[in-house]
N, C-alpha and C positions, 0 to 999 in steps of 0.2 A: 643631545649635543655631546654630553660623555661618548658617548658611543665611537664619536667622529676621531677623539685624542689619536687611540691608536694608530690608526692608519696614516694619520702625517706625521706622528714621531717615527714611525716606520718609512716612510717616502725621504721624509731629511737625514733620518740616520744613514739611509742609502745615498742619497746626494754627497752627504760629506765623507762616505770612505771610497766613493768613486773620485771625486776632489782630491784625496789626501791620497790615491793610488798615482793617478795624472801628475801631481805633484811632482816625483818620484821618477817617471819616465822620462827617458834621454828624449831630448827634444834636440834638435837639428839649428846649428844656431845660425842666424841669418847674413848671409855673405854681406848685405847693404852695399850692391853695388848698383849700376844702370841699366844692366840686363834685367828681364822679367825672370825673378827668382821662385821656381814653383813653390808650392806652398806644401809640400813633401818631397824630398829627395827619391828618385825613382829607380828601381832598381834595371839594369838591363838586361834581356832576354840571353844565353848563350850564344855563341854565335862564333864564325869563325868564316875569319877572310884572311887575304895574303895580300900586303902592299906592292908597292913596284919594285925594290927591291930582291921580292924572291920571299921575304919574313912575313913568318905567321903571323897576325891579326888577330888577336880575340881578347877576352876578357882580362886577361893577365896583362895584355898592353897597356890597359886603362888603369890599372896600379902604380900609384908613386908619383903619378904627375898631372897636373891639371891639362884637360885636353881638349882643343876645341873643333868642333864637326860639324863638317860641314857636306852637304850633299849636292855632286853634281855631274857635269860630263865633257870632255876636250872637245867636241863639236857645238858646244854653246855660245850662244853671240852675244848674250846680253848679260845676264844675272849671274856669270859665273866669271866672267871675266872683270867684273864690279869686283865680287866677293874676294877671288882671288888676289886682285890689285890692290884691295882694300888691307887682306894679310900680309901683305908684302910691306905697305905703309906701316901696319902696326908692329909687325916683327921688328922692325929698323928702330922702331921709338925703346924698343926692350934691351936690355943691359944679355953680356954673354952668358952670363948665370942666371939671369932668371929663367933664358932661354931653354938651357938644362935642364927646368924643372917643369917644362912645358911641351905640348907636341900639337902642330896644326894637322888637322887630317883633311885633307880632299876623299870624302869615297865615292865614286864611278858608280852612276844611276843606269849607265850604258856599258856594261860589264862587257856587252857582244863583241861594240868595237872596241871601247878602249881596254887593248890588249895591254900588259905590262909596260913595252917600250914607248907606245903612244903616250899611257898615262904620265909615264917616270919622266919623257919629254916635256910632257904637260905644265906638271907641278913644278918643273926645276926652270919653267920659261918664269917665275913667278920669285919662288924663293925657293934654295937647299933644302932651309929646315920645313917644307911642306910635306908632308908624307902622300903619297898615293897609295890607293885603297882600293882592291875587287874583289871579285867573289863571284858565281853564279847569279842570275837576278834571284832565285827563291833563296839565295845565300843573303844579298844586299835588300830582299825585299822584308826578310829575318830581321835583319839588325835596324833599318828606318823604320819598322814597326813599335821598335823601342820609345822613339823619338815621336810617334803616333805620326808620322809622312810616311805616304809613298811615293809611286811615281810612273808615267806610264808612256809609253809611245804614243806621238801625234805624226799619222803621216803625211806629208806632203805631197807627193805622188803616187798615184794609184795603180801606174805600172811599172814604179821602180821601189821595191820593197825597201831597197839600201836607201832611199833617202828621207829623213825622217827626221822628227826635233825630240826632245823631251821633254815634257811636262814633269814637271818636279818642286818642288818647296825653297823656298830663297833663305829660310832660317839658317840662324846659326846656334850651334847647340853646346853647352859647357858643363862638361864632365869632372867630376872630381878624385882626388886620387883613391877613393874608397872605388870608384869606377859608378858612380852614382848620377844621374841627370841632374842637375842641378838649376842650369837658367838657360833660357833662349833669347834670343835674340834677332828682331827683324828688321835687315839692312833696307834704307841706308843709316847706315851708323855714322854719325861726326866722327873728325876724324879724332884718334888718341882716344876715342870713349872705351873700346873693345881693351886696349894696351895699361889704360890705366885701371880698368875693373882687374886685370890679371897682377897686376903687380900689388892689388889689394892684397887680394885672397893669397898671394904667395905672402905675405906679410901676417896675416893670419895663424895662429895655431894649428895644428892638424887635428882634424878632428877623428876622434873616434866613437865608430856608428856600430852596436851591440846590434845585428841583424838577427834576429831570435827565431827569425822565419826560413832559414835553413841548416842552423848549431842549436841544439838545445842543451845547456851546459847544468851537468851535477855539482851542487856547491859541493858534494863531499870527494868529487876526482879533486879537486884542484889541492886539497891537504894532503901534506906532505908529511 
């Protein structure tokens, strides 16, 4: 039975400096809002699209403000004119400044047709502050990969290639100002659910998230 001592004071002395290291690491503190908050913050793939504006899109846009996304196309009948209508109600419920510190994105699943002016018509039949969002499809098919959707043509007519739906994801996705996934969301939403999760987290500290997995920092640079 001697024999046995070793090997579990060596199994627990391992337990408790794996404990006591876990202890110690930044943990991701919980937004406690009514969206489904994933249970790690997710990083998003590179990626670069152009709004309807003519302005770049990419990862640097996702800095500084909390962003919410959403995936769809200006020929849609159902799910996007919900979605859309539904932004439109919850912008209206948000004060001018929190507005500031926030961006809705529409991005275009149908890159082909919805050309700039279609989309920037689009979004502005809905609200101002909506942004439109395209890109190539392997550009838009890049970035909803982040958000694990894609999306795909369903045709209608077999000898009219122009006519045609989308198949796409009705989620709604919330990005945070580190540019990080944070929670989704699957309409239909009550109404003010979406408006007052956002004026949570704007009330919220900013957090800062040490990404170790592309900086890896020398304690002796930082003395001075």
């Amino acid at each position: 039975m001697k024999q046995l001592k070793w090997p579990f004071i060596l199994v627990f002395g391992l337990l408790a400096i794996f404990l006591f290291i876990r202890r110690f690491e930044p943990q991701a503190d919980r937004l406690e809002i009514k969206g489904q908050e994933l249970g790690k913050p997710q990083k998003l793939p590179d990626f670069a699209l152009t709004d309807a504006e003519g302005q770049v899109f990419d990862k640097s846009t996702l800095q500084k403000k909390w962003s919410v996304v959403f995936f769809g196309f200006t020929r849609c009948t159902t799910t996007c004119p919900m979605v859309m209508g539904y932004f439109k109600n919850e912008i209206a419920r948000l004060a001018a400044s929190d507005l500031q510190k926030l961006q809705f994105v529409m991005v275009s699943v149908d890159p082909e047709h919805d050309q700039t002016e279609k989309l920037k018509e689009f979004v502005k039949l809905y609200h101002p502050a909506i942004r439109g969002v395209n890109g190539t499809v392997d550009q838009v098919k890049n970035f909803a990969a982040g958000f694990h959707v894609g999306f795909a043509k369903e045709e209608q007519d077999p000898k009219n290639i122009d006519i045609y739906m989308m198949a796409h994801s009705p989620k709604i996705f919330l990005v945070d100002p580190n540019g990080l996934w944070r929670a989704v969301y699957d309409p239909p939403l009550a109404p003010g659910a979406l408006a007052s999760d956002l004026q949570k987290v704007l009330t919220r500290k900013q957090e800062v998230h040490q990404l170790s997995l592309d900086v890896s920092v020398d304690p002796k640079s930082s003395r001075s």
